[in-house]
C-alpha positions as CSV (number, residue, x, y, z in Angstrom):
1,X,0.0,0.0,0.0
2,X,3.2,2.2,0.6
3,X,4.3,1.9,-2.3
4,X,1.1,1.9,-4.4
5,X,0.5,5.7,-2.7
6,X,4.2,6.6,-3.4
7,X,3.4,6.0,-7.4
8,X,0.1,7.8,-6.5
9,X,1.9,10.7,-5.0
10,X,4.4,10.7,-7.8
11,X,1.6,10.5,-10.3
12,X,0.1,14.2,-9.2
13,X,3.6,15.6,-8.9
14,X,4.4,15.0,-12.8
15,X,1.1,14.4,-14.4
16,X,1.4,12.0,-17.3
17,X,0.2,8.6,-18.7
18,X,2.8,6.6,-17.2
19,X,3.2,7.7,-14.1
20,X,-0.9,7.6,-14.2
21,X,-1.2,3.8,-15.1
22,X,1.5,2.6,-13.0
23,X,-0.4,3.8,-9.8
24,X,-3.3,2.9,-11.0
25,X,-2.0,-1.0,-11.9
26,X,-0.7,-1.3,-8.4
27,X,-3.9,0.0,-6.5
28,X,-6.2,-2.0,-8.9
29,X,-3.7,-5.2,-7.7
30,X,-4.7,-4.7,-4.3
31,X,-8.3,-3.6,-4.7
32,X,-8.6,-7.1,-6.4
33,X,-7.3,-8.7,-3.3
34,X,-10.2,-7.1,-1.6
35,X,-7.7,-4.8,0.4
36,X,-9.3,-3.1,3.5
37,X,-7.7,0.4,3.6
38,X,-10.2,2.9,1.7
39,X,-6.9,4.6,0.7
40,X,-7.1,2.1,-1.7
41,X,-10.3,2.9,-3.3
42,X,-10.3,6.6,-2.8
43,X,-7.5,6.8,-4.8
44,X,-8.7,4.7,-7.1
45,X,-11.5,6.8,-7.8
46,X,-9.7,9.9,-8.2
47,X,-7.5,7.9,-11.2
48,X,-9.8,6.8,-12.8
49,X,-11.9,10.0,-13.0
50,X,-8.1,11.4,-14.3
51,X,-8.8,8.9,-17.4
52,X,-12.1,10.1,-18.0
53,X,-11.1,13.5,-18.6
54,X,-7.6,13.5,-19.4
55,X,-8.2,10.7,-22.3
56,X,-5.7,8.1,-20.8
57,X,-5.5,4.5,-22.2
58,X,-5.6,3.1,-19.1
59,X,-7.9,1.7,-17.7
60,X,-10.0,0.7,-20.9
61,X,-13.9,1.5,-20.5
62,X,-12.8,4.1,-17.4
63,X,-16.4,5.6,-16.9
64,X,-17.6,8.1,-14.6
65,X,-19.8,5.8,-13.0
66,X,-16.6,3.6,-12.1
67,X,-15.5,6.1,-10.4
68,X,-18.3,6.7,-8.4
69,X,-18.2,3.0,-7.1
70,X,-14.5,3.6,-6.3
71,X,-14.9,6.7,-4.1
72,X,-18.4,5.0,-2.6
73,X,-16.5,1.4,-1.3
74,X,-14.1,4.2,0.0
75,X,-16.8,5.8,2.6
76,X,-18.2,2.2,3.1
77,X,-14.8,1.1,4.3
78,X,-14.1,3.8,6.2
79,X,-16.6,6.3,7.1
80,X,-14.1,8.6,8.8
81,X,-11.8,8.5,6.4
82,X,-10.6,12.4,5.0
83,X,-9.0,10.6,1.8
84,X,-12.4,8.7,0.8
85,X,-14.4,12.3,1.9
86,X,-12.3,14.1,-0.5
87,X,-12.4,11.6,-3.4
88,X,-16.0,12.3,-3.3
89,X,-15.5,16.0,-3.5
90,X,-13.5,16.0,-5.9
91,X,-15.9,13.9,-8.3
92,X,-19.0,16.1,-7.7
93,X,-16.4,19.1,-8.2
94,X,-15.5,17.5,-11.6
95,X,-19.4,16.8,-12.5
96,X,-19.9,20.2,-11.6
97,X,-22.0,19.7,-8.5
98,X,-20.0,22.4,-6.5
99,X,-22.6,22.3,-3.4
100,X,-21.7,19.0,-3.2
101,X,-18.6,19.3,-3.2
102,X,-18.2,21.4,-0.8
103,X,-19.8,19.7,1.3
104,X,-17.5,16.5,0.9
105,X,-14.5,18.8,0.6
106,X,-15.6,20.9,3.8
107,X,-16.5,17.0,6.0
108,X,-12.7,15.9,4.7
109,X,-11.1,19.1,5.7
110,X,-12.8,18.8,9.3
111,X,-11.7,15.1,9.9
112,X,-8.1,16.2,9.7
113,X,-7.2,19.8,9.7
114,X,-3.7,18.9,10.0
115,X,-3.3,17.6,6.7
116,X,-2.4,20.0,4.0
117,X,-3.6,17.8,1.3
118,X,-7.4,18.1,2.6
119,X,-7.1,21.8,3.0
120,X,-6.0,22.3,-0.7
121,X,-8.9,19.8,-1.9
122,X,-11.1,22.2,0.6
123,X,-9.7,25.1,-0.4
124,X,-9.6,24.1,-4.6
125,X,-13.1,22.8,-4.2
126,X,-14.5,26.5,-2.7
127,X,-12.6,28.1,-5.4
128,X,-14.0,26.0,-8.1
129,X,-17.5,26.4,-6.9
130,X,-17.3,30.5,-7.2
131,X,-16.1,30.8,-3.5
132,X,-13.1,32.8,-4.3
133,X,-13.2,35.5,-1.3
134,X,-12.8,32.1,0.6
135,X,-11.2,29.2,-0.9
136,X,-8.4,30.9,-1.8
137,X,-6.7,31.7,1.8
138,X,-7.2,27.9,2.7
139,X,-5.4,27.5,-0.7
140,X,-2.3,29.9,0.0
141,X,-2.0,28.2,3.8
142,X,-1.8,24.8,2.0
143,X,0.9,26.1,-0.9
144,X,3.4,28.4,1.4
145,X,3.3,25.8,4.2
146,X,4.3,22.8,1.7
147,X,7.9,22.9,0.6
148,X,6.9,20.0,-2.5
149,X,3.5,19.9,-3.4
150,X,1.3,18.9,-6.7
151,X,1.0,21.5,-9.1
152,X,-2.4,21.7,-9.0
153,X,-2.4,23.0,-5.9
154,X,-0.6,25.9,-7.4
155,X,-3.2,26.1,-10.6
156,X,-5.8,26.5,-7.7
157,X,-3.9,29.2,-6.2
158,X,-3.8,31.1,-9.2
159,X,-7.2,30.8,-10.0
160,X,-8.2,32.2,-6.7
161,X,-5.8,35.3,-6.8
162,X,-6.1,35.9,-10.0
163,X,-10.0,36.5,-9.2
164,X,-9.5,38.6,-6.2
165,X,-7.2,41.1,-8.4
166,X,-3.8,39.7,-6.6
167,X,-1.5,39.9,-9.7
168,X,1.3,38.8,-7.6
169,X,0.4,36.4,-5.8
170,X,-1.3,35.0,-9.3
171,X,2.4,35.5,-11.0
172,X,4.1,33.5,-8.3
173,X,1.5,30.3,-8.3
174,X,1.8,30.5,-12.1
175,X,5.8,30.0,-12.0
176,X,5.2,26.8,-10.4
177,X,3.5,25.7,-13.4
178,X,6.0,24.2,-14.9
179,X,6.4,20.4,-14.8
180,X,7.4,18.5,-18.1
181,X,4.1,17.4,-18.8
182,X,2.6,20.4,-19.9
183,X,-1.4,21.4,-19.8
184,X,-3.5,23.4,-21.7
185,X,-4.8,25.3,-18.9
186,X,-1.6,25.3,-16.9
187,X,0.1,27.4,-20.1
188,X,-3.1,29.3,-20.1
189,X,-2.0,30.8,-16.4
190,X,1.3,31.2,-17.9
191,X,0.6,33.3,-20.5
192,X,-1.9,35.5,-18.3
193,X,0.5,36.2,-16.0
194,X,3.7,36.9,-18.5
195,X,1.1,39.8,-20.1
196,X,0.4,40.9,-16.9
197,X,4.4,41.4,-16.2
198,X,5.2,42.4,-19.4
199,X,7.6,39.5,-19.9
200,X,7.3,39.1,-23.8
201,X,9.6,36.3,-24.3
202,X,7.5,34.3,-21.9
203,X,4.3,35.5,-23.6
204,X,5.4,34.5,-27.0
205,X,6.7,31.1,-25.7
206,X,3.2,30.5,-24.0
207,X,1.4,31.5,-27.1
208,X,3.3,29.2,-29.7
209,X,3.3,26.3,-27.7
210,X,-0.4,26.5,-27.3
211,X,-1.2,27.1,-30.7
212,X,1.4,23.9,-31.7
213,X,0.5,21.6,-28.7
214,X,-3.2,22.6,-28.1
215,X,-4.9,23.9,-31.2
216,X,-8.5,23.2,-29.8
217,X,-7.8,24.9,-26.7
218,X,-6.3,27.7,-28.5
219,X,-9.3,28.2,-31.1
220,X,-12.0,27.9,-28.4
221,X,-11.0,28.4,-24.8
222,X,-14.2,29.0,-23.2
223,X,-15.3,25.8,-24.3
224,X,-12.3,24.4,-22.9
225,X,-13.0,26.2,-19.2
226,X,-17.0,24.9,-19.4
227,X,-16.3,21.8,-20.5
228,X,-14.2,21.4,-17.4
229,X,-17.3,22.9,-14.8
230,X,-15.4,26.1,-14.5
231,X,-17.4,28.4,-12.8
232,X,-19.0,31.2,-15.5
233,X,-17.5,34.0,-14.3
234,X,-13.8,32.5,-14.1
235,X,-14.3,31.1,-18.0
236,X,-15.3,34.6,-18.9
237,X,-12.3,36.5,-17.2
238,X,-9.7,33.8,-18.1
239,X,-10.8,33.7,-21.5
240,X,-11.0,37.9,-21.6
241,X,-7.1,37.8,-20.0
242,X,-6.0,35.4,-22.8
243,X,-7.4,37.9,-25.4
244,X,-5.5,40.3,-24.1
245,X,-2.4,38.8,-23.5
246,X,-2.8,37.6,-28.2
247,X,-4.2,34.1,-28.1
């Protein structure tokens, strides 16, 4: 089980399909051997909502619905457990259910306050729901008090500052955006943020590597932000910034 959440950990570090199926291949092993820990399912869930909408090979057939069952036998084997609480959160938060999510996000982030992880789910999930004016100081806690952390906790911290007007703090979540496997919306923030400094080598960088890596995002961001149960009013002032900055 070590060793399946070390791949697991690695995974969200540097997001990519290798990473992702190795950590899925060694938590499926032990889920098959009926394995009592609802790490193992929780986590599970999470991955397999990552195929879904990442368009990963593996698992073949990953479904929604899968991972609903995942994150459900998590809470069934163990109903205190802030790791199967925030699995849930986080798939309501990707269905676009943000009440919901909260409310998983908020039950997680009570059953252990001490673990950064379930403040940045807490924090991500209130940002992602509209929640800005909130979800983001839970969000800057989480990323100045973590020396490593996944990068989408830094995404999340972007998002909420660069919603509350906080350019630098924005600029400095953005710069941690930079793992090898690079994302549409992760270059997005980059490119927002090298306008907003005036840096025009980064801005030019951001821009061609969107239009050669990302065309559809490029052509149609908006769609891009919706599809992904961005709240309204983030799509529209991400999608206004990237104007700006030329894409």
């Amino acid at each position: 089980l070590t060793r399946c959440l070390l791949l697991d950990e690695s995974y969200y570090q540097d997001q990519n399909a290798k990473s992702h199926e190795a950590a899925y291949r060694c938590l499926e092993a032990l889920a098959e051997q009926d394995a009592k820990s609802p790490l193992v399912y929780s986590e599970l869930a999470s991955l397999q909502l990552e195929t879904v909408t990442d368009g990963y090979a593996y698992p073949p057939g990953a479904s929604v619905d899968k991972a609903t069952a995942f994150a459900h036998k998590a809470i069934l084997k163990g109903a205190t457990s802030a790791a199967a609480h925030r699995a849930y959160g986080y798939l309501n938060s990707r269905l676009g259910n943000s009440e919901e999510s909260i409310r998983w996000m908020r039950k997680a982030y009570e059953l252990n306050t001490y673990d950064l992880s379930m403040a940045a789910a807490y924090g991500y999930g209130l940002i992602f729901a509209g929640h800005y004016g909130e979800g983001t100081p839970i969000m800057a806690r989480a990323v100045d008090a973590s020396s490593a952390h996944p990068t989408w906790w830094d995404f999340g911290l972007f998002l909420g500052a660069f919603m509350q007007g906080d350019s630098d703090r924005a600029a400095r979540a953005a710069s941690a955006l930079t793992t090898t496997d690079a994302r549409s919306h992760y270059l997005a923030a980059r490119l927002i943020t090298a306008k907003a400094t005036g840096d025009e080598k980064a801005r030019q960088a951001a821009l061609g590597e969107l239009a050669a890596n990302f065309p559809k995002f490029a052509a149609d961001p908006r769609k891009a932000f919706l599809d992904r149960k961005y709240p309204p009013d983030l799509a529209d002032r991400l999608v206004a910034a990237l104007r700006n900055a030329g894409l």
